[in-house]
C-alpha positions as semicolon CSV with decimal commas, in nm:
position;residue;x (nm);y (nm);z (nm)
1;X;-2,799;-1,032;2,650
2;X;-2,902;-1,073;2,259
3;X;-2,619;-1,010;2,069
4;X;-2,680;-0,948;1,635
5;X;-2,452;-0,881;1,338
6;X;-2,587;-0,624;1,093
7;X;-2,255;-0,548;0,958
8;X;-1,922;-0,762;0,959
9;X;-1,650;-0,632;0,709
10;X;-1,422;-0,317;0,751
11;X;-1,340;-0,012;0,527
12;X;-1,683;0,021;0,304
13;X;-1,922;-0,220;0,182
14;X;-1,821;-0,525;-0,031
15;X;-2,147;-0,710;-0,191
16;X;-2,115;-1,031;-0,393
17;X;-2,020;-0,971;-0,743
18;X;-2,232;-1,168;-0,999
19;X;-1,892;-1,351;-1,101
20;X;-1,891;-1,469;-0,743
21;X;-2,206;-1,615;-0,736
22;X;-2,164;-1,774;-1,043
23;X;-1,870;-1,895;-0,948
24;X;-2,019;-2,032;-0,656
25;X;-2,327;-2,208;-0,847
26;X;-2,059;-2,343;-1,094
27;X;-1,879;-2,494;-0,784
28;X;-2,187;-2,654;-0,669
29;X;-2,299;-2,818;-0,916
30;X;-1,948;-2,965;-1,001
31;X;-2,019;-3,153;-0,619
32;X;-2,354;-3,277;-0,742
33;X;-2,452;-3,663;-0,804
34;X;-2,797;-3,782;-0,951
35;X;-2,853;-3,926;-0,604
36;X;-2,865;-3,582;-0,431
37;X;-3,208;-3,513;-0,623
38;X;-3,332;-3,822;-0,570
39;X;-3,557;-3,727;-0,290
40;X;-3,582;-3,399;-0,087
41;X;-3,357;-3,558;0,230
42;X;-3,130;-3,625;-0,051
43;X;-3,129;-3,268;-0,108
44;X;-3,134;-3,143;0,245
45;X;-2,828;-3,341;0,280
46;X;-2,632;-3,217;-0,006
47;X;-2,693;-2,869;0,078
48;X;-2,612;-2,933;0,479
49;X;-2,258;-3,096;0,337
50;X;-2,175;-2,809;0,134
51;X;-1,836;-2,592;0,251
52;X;-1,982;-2,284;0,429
53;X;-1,809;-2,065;0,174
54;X;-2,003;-2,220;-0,100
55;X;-2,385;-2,254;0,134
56;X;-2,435;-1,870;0,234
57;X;-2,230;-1,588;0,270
58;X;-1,998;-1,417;0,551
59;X;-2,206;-1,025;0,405
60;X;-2,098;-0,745;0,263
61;X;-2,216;-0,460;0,476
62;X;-2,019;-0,233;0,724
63;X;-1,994;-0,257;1,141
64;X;-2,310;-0,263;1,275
65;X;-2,343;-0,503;1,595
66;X;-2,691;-0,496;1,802
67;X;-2,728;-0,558;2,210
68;X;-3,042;-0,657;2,326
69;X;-3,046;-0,630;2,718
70;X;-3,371;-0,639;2,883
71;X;-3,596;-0,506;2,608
72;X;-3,292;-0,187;2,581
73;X;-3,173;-0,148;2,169
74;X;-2,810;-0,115;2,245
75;X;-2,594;-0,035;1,906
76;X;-2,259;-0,074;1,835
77;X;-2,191;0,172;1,524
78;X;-2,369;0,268;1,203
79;X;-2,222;0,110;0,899
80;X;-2,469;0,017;0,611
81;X;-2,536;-0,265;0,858
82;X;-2,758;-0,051;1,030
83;X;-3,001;-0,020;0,746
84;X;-3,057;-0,371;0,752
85;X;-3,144;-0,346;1,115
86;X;-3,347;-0,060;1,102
87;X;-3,547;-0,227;0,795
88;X;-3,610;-0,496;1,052
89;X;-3,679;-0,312;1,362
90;X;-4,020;-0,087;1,238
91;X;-4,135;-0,477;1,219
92;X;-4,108;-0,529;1,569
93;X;-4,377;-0,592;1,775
94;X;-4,395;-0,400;2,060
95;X;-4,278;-0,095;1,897
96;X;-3,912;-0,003;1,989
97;X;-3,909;0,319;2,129
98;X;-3,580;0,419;2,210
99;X;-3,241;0,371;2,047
100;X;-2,907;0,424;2,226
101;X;-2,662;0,423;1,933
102;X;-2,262;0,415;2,044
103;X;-1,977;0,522;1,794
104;X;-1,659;0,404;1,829
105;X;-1,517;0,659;1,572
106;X;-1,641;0,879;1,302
107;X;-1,463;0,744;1,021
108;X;-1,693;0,704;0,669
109;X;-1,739;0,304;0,706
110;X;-1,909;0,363;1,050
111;X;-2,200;0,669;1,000
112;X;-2,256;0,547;0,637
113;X;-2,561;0,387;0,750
114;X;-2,702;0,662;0,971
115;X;-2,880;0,835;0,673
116;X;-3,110;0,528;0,589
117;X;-3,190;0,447;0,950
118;X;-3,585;0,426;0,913
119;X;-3,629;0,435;1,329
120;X;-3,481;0,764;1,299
121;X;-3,739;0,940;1,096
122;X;-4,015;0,840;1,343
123;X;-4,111;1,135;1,550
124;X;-4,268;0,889;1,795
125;X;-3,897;0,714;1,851
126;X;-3,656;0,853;2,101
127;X;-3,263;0,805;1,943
128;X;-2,956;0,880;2,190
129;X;-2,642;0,897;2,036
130;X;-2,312;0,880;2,246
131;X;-1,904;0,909;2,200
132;X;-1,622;1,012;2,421
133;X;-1,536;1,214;2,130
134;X;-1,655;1,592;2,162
135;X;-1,693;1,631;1,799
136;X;-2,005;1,374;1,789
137;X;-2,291;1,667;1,705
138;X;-2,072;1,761;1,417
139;X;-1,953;1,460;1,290
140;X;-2,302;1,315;1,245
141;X;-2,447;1,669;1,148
142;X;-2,132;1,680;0,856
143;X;-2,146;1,381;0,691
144;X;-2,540;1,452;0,586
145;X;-2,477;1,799;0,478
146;X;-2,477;1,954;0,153
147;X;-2,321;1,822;-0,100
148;X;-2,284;1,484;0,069
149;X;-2,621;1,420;0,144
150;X;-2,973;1,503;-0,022
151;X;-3,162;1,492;0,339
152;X;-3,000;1,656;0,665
153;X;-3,010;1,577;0,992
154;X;-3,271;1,782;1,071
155;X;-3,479;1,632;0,854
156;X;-3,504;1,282;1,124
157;X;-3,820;1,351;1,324
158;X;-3,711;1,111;1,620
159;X;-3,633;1,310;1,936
160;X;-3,238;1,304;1,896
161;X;-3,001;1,363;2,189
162;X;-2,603;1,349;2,149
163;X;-2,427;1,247;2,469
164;X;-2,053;1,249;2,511
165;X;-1,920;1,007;2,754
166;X;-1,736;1,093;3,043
167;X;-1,783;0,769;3,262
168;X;-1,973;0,456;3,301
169;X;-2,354;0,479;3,117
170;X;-2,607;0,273;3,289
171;X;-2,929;0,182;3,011
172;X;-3,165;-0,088;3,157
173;X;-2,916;-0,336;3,314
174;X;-2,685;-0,331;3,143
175;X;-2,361;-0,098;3,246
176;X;-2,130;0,011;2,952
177;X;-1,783;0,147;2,979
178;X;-1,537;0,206;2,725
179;X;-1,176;0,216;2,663
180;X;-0,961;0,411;2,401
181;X;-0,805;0,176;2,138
182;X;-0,495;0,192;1,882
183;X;-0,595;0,326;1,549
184;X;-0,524;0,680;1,363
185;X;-0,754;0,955;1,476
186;X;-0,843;0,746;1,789
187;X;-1,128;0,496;1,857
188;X;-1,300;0,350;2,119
189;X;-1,378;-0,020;2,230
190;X;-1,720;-0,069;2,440
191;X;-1,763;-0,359;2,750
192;X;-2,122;-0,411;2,813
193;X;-2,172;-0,525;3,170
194;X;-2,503;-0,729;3,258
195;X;-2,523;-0,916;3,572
196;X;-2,202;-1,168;3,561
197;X;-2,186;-1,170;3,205
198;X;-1,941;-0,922;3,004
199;X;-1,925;-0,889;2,639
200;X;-1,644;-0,639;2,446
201;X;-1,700;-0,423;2,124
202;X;-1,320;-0,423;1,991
203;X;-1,320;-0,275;1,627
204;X;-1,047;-0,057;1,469
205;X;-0,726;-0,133;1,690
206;X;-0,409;-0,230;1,609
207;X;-0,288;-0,422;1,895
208;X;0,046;-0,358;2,055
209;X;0,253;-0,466;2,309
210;X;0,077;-0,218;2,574
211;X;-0,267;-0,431;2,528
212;X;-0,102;-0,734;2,648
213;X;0,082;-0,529;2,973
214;X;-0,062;-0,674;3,315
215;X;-0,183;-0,303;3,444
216;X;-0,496;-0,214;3,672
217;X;-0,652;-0,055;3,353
218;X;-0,604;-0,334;3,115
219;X;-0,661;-0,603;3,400
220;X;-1,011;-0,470;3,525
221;X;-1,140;-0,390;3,127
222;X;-1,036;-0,711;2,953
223;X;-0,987;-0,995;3,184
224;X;-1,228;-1,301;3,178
225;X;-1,485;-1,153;2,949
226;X;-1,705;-1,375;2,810
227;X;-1,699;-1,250;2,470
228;X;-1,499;-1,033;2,281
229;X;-1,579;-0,895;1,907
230;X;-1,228;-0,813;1,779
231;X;-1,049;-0,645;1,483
232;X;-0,874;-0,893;1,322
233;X;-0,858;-0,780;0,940
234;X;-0,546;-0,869;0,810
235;X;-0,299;-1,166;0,806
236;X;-0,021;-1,165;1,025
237;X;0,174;-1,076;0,650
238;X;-0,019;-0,785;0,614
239;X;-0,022;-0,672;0,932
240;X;0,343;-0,632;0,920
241;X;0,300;-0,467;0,540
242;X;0,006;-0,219;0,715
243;X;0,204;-0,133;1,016
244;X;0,001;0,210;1,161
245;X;-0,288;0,147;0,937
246;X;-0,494;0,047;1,294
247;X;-0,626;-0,297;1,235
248;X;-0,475;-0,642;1,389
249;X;-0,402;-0,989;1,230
250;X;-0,610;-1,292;1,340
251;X;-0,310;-1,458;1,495
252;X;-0,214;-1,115;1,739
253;X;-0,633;-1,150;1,796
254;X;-0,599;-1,526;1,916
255;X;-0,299;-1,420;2,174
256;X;-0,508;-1,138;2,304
257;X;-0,781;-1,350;2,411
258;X;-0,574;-1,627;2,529
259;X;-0,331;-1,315;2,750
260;X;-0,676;-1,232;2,897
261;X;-0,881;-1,552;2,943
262;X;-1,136;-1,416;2,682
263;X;-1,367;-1,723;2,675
264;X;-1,481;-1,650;2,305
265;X;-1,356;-1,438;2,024
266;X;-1,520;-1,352;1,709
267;X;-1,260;-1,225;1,426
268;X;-1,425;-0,905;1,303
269;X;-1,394;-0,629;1,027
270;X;-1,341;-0,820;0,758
271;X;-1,110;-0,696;0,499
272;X;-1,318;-0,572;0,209
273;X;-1,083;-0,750;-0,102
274;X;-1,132;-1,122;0,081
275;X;-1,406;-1,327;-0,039
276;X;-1,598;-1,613;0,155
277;X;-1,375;-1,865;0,088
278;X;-1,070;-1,704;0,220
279;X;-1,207;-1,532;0,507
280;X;-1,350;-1,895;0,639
281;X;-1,004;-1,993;0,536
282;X;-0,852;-1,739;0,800
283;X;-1,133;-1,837;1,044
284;X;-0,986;-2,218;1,004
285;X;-0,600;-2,066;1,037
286;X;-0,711;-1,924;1,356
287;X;-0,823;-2,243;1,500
288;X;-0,532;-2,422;1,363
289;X;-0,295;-2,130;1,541
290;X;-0,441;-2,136;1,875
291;X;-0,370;-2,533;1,889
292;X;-0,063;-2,540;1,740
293;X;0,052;-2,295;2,071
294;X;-0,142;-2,508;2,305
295;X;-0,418;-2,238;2,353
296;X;-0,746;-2,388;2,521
297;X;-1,021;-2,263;2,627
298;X;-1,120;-2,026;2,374
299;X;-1,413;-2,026;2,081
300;X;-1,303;-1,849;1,800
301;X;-1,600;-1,789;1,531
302;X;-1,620;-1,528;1,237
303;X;-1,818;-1,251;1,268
304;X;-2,104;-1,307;0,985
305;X;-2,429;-1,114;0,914
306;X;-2,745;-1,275;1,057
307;X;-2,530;-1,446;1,332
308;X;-2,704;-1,424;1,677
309;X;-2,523;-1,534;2,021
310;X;-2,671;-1,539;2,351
311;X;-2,487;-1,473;2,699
């Protein structure tokens, strides 16, 4: 099981500003020394020194997260983020022929994508769409109707079927199930099951006390996955602030994995006013939480575009 980030922040799209990249040059070259161009291993090793914030970037785009399980394209929402994978899918070689594409709700920062979806306009490409929500035809249909979008649905040649969920969905081997979260309007978290190895789709939820309660529900969904890719927007500050706005602080996120012997937890839907610095910042807070409570056992990583894990 390939797992890819497309798409990492929440609400719409933040790209770097040109003020932030300056900003970031400026900061650079304030750390540089005429030794570090003496030679290119000089170089290599000033660049492989520099803060993260400073040497790449967390990306701007919205959720898009891919599953690769036995040759199956398994996808996890359509932010922008799933431009950038469809720009690099028609590359593949062999072809990918089908696409199984899962929502877990219908608000604007995860279908804004689905319109510039290359795969999709490829009448010799096979895309299945799925929701527990019984509005998904309509949803998908709406937001690329007139006067919101030039091209409609209708126009995407690829042989299009909309499923809603009403159990377990078997693609390749992979089994996926799926659990209604905390957040206005609803949304749904995915669990991808293949072989021993279980990985969790978590987005949009504000956590409450109910997703730390012991039940037979709770117990047989979240317990002991290996991975879990979890809202985790806002500071424990703003949380508080946001109360009912449906996303979780980084510090609720850390207790969740630690209630459920998550093995790894990658914060996720990054909060589209933070910038690198502070969201590595929070990334480094989150660490620092989980060992000042004596919480072992867990990796905690930031969800960034480009980043690929294996289970």
């Amino acid at each position: 099981m390939q797992i890819h980030f497309w798409g990492v922040r929440g609400s719409l799209p933040a790209p770097q500003l040109p003020s932030q990249i300056r900003s970031k040059i400026s900061a650079v070259l304030e750390r540089l020394t005429p030794d570090d161009i003496q030679s290119p291993e000089n170089r290599e090793r000033f660049l492989a020194d520099l803060p993260p914030w400073l040497f790449g970037t967390v990306g701007g785009n919205s959720p898009c997260v891919t599953v690769d399980s036995d040759g199956d394209s398994i996808v996890f929402d359509a932010g922008s983020g799933l431009r950038e994978y469809g720009v690099e899918a028609i590359r593949r070689k062999p072809k990918i022929e089908h696409y199984h594409i899962f929502f877990s709700h219908f608000h604007w920062d995860h279908l804004q994508g689905l319109p510039f979806f290359n795969p999709a306009y490829d009448s010799g490409v096979a895309v299945d769409f799925y929701s527990p929500m019984e509005n998904l035809e309509t949803a998908l249909h709406g937001q690329m109707a007139s006067p919101y979008f030039p091209v409609h649905m209708e126009s995407m040649g690829s042989k299009k079927s909309f499923r809603i969920l009403t159990g377990p969905v078997n693609i390749g081997r992979a089994k996926i199930t799926y659990k209604k979260m905390n957040h206005p309007g609803d949304s749904y978290s995915y669990k991808v099951q293949e072989g021993d190895r279980s990985f969790i789709y978590a987005t949009d939820t504000e956590l409450s006390a109910n997703d730390f309660q012991k039940t037979e529900e709770n117990t047989g969904y979240f317990e002991n996955a290996d991975l879990i890719v979890l809202d985790s927007q806002y500071t424990l500050g703003e949380a508080i602030e946001k109360y009912n706005w449906g996303h979780s602080a980084f510090s609720l996120a850390v207790d969740f994995a630690a209630n459920w012997g998550i093995k790894q937890l990658i914060l996720f839907h990054h909060d589209p006013t933070y910038d690198d610095r502070k969201l590595l910042n929070i990334l480094q807070s989150a660490r620092w939480y989980a060992e000042r409570m004596g919480i072992k056992g867990i990796e905690i990583s930031l969800a960034m575009e480009g980043m690929e894990l294996k289970l």
